[in-house]
Wavefront OBJ file of the C-alpha trace (Angstrom):
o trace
v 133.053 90.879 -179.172
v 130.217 91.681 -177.107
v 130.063 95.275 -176.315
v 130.425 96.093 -172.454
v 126.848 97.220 -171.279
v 127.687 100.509 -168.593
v 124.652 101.202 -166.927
v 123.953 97.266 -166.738
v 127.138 97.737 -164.609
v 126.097 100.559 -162.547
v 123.342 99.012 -161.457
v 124.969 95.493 -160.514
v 127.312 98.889 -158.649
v 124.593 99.724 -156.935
v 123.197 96.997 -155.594
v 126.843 95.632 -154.199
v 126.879 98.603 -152.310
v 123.340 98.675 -150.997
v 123.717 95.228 -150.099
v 127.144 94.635 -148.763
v 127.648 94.519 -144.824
v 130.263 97.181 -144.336
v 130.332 100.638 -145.136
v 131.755 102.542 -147.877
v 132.385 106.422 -148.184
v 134.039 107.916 -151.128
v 135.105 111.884 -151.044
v 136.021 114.061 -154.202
v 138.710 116.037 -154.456
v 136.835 119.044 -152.451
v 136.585 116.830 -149.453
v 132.666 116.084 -150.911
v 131.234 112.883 -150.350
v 130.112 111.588 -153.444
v 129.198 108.168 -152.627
v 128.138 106.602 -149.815
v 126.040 103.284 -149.123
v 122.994 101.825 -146.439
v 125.532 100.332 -144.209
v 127.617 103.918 -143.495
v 124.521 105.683 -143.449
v 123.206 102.846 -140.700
v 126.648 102.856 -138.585
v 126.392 106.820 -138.632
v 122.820 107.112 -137.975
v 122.475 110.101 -141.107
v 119.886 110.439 -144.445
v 121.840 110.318 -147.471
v 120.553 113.860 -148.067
v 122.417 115.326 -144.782
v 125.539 113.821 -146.551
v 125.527 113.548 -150.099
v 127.255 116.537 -152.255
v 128.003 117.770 -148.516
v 131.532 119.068 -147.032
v 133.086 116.135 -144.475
v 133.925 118.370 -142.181
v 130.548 120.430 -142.409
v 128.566 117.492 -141.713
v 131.147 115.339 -138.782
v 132.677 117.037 -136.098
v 136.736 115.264 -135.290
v 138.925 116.476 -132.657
v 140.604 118.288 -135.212
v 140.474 118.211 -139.127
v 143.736 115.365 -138.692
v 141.369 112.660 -136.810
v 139.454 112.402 -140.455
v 141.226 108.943 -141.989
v 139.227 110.239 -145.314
v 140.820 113.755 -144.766
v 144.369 112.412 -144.470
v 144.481 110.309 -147.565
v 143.129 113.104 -149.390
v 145.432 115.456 -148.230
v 148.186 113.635 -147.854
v 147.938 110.492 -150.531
v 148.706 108.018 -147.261
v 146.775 104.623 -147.511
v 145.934 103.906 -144.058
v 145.219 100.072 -142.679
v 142.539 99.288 -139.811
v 142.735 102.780 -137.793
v 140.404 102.967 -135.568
v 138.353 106.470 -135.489
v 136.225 107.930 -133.035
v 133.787 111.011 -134.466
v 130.508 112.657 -133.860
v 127.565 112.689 -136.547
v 125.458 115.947 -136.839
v 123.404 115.106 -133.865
v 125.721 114.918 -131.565
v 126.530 111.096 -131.471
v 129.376 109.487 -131.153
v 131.024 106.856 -133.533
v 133.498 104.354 -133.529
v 134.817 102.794 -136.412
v 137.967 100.731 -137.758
v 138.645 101.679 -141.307
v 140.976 101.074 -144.419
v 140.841 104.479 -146.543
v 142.803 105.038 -149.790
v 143.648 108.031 -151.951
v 142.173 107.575 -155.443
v 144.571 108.473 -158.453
v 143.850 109.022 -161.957
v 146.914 110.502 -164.259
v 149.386 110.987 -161.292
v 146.105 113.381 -159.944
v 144.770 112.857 -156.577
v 141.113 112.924 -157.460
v 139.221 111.542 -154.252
v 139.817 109.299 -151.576
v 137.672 106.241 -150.373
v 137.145 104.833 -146.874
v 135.804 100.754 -145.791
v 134.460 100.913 -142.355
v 133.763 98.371 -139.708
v 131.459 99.595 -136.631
v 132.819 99.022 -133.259
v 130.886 101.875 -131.515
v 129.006 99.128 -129.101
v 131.924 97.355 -128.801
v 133.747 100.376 -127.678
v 130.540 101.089 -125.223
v 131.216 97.468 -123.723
v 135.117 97.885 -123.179
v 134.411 101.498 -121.385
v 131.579 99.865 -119.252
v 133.598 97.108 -117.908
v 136.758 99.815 -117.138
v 134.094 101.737 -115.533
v 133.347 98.595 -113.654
v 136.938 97.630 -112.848
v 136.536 94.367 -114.443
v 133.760 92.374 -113.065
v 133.159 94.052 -110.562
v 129.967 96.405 -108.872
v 130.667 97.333 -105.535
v 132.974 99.703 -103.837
v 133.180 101.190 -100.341
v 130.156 103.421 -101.298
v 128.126 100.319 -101.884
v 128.286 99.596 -98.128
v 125.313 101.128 -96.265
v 125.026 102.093 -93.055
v 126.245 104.797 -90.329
v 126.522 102.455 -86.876
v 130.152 102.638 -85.610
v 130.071 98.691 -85.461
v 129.832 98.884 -89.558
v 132.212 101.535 -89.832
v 135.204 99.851 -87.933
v 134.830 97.068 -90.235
v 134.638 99.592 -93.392
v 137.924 101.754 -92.240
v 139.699 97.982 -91.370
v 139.057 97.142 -95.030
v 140.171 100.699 -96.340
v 143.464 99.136 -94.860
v 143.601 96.175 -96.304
v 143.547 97.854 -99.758
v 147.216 98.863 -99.206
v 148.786 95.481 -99.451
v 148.312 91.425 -101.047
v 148.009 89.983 -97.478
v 145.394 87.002 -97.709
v 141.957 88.593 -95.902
v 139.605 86.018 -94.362
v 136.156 87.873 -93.768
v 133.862 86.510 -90.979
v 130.137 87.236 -91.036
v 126.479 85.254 -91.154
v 124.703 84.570 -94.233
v 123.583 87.763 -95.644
v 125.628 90.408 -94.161
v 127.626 91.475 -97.205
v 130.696 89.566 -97.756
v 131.300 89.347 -101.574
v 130.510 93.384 -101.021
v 133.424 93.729 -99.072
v 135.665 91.970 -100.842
v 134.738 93.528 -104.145
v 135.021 96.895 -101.931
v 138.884 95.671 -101.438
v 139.725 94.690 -104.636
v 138.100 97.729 -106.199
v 140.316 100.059 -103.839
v 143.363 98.200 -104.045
v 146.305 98.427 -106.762
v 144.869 95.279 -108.129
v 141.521 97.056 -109.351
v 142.041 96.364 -113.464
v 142.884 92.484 -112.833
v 140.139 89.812 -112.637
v 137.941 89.340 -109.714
v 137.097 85.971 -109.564
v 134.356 84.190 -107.199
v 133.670 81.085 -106.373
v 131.926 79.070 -103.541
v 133.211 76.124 -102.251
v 129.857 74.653 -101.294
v 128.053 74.928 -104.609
v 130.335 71.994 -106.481
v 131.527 68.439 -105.142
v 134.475 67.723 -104.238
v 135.601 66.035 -107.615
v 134.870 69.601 -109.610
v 135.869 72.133 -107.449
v 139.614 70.697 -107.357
v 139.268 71.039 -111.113
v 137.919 74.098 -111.072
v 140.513 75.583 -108.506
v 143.803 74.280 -110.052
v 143.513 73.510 -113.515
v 143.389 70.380 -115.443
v 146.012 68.677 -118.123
v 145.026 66.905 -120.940
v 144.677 63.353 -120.694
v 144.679 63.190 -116.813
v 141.173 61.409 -116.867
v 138.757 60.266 -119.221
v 137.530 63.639 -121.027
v 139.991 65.992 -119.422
v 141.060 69.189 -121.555
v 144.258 71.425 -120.626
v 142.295 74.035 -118.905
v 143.522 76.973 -116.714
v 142.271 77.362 -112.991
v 140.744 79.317 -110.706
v 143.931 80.919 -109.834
v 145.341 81.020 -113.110
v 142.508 82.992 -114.778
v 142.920 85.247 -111.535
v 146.260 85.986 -112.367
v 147.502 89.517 -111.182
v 143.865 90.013 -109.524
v 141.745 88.688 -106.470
v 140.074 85.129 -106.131
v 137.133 85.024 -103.611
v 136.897 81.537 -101.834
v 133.543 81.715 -100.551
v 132.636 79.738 -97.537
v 135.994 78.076 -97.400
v 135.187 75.814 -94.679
v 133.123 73.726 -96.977
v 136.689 72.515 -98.717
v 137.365 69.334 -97.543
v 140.909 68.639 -95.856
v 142.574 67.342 -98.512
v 141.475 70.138 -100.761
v 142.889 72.876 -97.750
v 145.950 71.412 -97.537
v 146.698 71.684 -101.648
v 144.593 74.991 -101.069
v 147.585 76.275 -98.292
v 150.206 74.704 -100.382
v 149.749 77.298 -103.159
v 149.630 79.922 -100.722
v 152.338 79.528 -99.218
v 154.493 78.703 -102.433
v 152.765 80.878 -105.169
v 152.966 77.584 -107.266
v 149.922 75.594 -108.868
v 150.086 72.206 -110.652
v 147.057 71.278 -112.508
v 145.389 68.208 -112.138
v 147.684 65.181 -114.060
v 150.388 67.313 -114.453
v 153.977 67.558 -113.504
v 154.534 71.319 -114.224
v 154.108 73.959 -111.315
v 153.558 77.417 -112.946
v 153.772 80.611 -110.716
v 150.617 82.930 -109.693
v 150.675 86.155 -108.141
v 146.970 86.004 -106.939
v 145.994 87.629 -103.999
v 142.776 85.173 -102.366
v 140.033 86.613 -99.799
v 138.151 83.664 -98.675
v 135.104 83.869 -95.970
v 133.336 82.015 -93.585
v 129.611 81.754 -92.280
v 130.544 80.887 -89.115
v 133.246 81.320 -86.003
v 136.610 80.027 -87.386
v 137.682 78.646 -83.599
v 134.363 76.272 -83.875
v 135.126 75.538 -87.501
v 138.456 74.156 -86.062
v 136.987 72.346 -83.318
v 135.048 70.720 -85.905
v 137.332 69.879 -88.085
v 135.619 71.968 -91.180
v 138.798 74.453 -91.008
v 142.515 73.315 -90.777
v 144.207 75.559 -88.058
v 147.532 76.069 -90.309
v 144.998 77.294 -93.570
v 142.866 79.179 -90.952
v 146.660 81.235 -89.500
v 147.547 81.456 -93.218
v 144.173 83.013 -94.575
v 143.411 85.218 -91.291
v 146.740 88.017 -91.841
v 144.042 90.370 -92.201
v 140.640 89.159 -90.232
v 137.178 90.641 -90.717
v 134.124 90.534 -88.740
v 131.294 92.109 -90.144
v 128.188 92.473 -87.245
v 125.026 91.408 -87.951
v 122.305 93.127 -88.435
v 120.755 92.488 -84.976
v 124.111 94.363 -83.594
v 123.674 97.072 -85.311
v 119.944 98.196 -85.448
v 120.919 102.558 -86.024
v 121.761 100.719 -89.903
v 118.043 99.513 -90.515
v 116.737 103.124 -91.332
v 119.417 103.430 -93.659
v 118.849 100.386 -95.245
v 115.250 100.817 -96.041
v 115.565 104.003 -97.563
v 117.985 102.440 -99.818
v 115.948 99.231 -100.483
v 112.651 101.479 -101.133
v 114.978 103.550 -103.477
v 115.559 100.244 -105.206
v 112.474 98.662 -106.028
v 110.561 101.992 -106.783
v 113.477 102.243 -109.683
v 112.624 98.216 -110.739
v 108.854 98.235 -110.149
v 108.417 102.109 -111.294
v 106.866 102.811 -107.979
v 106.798 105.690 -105.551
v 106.870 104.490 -102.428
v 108.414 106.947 -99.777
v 108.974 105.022 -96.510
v 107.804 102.873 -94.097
v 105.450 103.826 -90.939
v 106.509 104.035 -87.584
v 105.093 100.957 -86.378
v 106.980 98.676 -88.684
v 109.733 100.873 -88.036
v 109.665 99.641 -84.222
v 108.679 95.818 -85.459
v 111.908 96.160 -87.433
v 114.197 97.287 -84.590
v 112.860 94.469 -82.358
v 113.440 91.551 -84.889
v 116.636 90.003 -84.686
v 116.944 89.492 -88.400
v 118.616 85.670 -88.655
v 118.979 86.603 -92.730
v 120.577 89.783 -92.052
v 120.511 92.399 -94.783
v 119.639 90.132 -97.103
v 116.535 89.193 -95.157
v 115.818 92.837 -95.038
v 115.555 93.306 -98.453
v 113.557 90.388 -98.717
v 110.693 92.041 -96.600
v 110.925 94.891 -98.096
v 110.744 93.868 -101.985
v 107.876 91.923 -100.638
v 105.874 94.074 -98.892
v 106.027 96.562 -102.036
v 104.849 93.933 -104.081
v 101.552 94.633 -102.266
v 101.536 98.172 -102.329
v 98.313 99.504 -104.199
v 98.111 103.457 -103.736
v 99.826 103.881 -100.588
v 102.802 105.702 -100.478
v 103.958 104.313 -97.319
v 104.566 100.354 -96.195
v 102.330 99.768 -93.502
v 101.818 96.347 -90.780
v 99.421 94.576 -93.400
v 102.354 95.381 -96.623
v 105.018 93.012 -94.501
v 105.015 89.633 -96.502
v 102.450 87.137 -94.472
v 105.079 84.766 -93.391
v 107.294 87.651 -91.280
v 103.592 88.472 -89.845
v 102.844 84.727 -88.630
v 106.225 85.637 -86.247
v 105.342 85.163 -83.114
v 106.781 87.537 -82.002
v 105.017 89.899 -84.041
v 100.998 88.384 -83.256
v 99.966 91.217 -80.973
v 96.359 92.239 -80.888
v 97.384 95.674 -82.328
v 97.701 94.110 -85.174
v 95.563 91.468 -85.320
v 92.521 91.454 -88.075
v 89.199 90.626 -87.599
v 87.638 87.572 -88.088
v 84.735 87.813 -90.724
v 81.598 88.325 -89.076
v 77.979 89.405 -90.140
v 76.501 92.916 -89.042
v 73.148 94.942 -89.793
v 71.502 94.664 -92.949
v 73.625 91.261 -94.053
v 76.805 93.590 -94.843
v 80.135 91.365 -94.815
v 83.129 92.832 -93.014
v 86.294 91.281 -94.139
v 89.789 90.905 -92.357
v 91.686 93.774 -93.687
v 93.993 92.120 -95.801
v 91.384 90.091 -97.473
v 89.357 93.681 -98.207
v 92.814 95.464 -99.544
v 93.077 92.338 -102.192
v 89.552 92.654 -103.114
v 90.002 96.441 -103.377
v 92.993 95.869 -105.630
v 91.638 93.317 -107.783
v 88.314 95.299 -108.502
v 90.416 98.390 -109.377
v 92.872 96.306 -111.607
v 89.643 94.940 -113.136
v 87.883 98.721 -113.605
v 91.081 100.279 -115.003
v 92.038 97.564 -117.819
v 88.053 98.221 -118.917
v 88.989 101.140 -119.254
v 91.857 100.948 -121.446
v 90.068 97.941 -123.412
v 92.702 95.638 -121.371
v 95.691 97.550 -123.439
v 98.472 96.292 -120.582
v 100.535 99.597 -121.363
v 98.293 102.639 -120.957
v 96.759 101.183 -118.025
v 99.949 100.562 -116.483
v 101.068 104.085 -117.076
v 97.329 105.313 -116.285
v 98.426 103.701 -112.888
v 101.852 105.583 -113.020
v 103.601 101.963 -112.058
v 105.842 99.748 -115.018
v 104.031 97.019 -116.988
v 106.328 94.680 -115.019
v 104.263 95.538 -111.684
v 101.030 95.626 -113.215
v 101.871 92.008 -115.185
v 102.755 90.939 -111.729
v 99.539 92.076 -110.082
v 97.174 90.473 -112.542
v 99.160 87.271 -112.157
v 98.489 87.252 -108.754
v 94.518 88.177 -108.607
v 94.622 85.324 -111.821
v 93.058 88.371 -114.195
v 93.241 87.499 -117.531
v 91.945 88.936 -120.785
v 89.483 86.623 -121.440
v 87.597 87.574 -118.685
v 86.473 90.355 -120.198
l 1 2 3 4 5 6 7 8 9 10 11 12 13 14 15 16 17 18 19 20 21 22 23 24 25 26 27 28 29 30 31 32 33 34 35 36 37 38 39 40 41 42 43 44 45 46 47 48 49 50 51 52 53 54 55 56 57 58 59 60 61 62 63 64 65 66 67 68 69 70 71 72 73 74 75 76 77 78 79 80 81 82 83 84 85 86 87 88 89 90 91 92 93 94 95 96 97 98 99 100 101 102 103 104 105 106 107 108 109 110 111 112 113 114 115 116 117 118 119 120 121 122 123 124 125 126 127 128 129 130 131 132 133 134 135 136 137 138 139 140 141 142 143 144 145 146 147 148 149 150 151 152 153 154 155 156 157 158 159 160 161 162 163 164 165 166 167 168 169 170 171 172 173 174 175 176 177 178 179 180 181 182 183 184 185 186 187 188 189 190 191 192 193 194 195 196 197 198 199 200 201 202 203 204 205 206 207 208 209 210 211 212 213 214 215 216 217 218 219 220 221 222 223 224 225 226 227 228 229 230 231 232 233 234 235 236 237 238 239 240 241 242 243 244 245 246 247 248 249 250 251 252 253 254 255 256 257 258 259 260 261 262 263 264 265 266 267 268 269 270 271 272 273 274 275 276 277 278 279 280 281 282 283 284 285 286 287 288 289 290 291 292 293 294 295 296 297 298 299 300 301 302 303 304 305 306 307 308 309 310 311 312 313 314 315 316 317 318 319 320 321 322 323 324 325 326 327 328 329 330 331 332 333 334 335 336 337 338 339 340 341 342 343 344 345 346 347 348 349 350 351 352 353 354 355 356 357 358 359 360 361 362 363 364 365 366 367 368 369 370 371 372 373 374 375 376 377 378 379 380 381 382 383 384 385 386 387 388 389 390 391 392 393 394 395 396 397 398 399 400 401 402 403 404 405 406 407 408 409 410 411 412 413 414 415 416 417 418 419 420 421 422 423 424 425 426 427 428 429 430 431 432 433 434 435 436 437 438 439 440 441 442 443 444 445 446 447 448 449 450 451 452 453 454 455 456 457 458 459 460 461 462 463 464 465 466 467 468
């Protein structure tokens, strides 16, 4: 009989534990780790040396010495099945982990205990994020910006409508802030930690947005699957119907018959299951012309309106522009790593004479793209505002018009301003990347703006590397 080889053993030992994907942590009898493998030491973030031969307790830090799963067995001889544990290493950083740990016996002696550990630490990190974020969900009444009394009627109506499940219908041109309203409502209502759902009507046919909406049954055409709908996966939360006037009538009247009887039946099937859903839907334009038009049935439109919106445009409420700006330069100096401060007061006064058809979202717009030609400034100036808001007629005085290229003395060029401020820019680019042997991140940082920006910029003056 062939004799059994021992450290032949050990080292097949070894390697098992240096190669297997969870982690293992083995204590003495002192509360001493005396084995522990890569994978702990990589879900823990710790050098063997800061734990080997070391006290448990000396090196992690529990809410109190009971929290330790390893500590328990040991002291108490309890084998304990997937507990999850939350700890801090010795820097400070916190772990989560699901482990099986086991007292180890030899003679009727508790000698040691061991622990296997799964990490769930980002997993953890995800589930607290999306709490934080009351499901799917960004915005909240905070979001909202602006300090004109027309927006603030609107915002203290909505604080209302957070008391109750009445249906809301919200009323506003494109790019005024809808969805951030009706986020803002779910978010402050009791419904906050059920789903918000969104979905607009005029992004699918006809054929998938009944689908979609109620549900499907297995069988009930040719590659149907039993799937929930809309309002089923909304259960207990909020379903936005975005531009709900581009349902057709058929689809408004199955639309009102589950709001009035809490009931859907999906597609093919016989079964009506109860939802407690409560549904904001909106509209991009004035719900009496909808009518007139047929686009909104009257009897879905007095059903949907219990609680009625209107949010002003922009043009209505100028005071909000400043606001807005600030917030919008706030945003993009984040993104683009700028440090842009404001804008001057001339397109200050172009602002508060345009009547903004795109709203806020027409705002930002302008504003993302006049910082995208931004060189050194620190403020956004006439020639910064994107070239198609400066063909406006409206905006074509001779204040701001630039010169025509022209000759003067001693065959010098003069070019319109705009056309200089891109040569300036790309000569710059072009002297600075030289400089930093075309190395994208020191220049970028030599230029105090992200490597996003500066990737951007090159993009646009076509500067590549082999042109140097």
């Amino acid at each position: 009989m062939n004799k059994i080889d021992f450290n032949l053993i050990d080292k097949f030992f070894q390697k098992i534990l240096k190669e297997i994907d969870i982690g293992v942590h083995v204590v003495n009898h002192e509360g001493k780790t005396i084995i522990y493998n890569q994978k702990m030491a990589e879900i823990e973030g710790m050098d063997f040396s800061d734990v080997l031969d070391k006290d448990l307790l000396d090196v992690f830090s529990f809410h109190n010495n009971e929290d330790s799963t390893l500590m328990k067995a040991l002291a108490h001889g309890e084998k304990i099945i997937n507990a999850k544990q939350t700890y801090f290493n010795n820097k400070g950083q916190e772990i989560t982990t699901i482990n099986n740990t086991f007292p180890i016996h030899e003679g009727g002696v508790r000698i040691g205990a061991m622990e296997i550990a799964r990490d769930v630490t980002k997993l953890e990190k995800l589930i607290r994020e999306n709490m934080n974020k009351k499901g799917n969900t960004r915005y909240t009444f905070d979001s909202i910006i602006g300090s004109s009394e027309q927006l603030q009627e609107v915002i203290e109506a909505s604080k209302r409508a957070t008391r109750t499940s009445s249906s809301v219908l919200i009323i506003g041109d494109t790019g005024t802030g809808k969805e951030l309203f009706a986020q803002s409502i779910h978010n402050g209502s009791n419904r906050s930690a059920k789903p918000f759902i969104s979905q607009n009507c005029a992004a699918l046919p006809d054929s998938l947005i009944e689908g979609l909406l109620f549900g499907t049954k297995k069988g009930a055409f040719t590659g149907a699957v039993e799937r929930p709908g809309l309002f089923e996966q909304a259960e207990g939360g909020t379903l936005l119907l975005d531009e709900i006037n581009s349902l057709n009538p058929a689809l408004q009247a199955k639309l009102l018959r589950v709001l009035q009887e809490r009931m859907v039946r999906r597609i093919g099937d016989t079964k009506d299951r109860k939802v407690d859903v409560r549904i904001i839907a909106t509209i991009n334009e004035d719900p009496i012309d909808a009518i007139s038009s047929g686009k909104l049935r009257k009897d879905l439109y007095y059903r949907l309106s219990v609680v009625s919106l209107f949010i002003p445009p922009l043009k209505n409420r100028k005071k909000d522009i400043h606001d807005l700006v600030h917030y919008f330069i706030e945003k993009y100096n984040h993104l683009f790593g700028m440090r842009v401060k404001g804008i001057n007061e001339e397109v200050l006064s172009i602002f508060e004479q345009y009547d903004w058809p795109g709203n806020v979202r027409e705002l930002e717009h302008v504003i993302e793209g006049a910082m995208n030609l931004i060189v050194l400034e620190d403020h956004i100036g006439y020639l910064h505002l994107p070239i198609h808001f400066r063909n406006k007629p409206q905006f074509k005085q001779e204040d701001f018009k630039t010169a025509t290229p022209s000759k003067v003395n001693n065959n010098n060029e003069i070019f319109a301003l705009d056309e200089y401020m891109d040569k300036a820019e790309r000569n710059y680019l072009e002297k600075v990347l030289k400089l930093h042997n075309y190395n994208i991140t020191q220049a970028a940082k030599s230029l105090c703006m992200s490597r996003q920006n500066l990737q951007y910029r090159l993009k646009k003056h076509q500067i590549k590397k082999e042109d140097f």
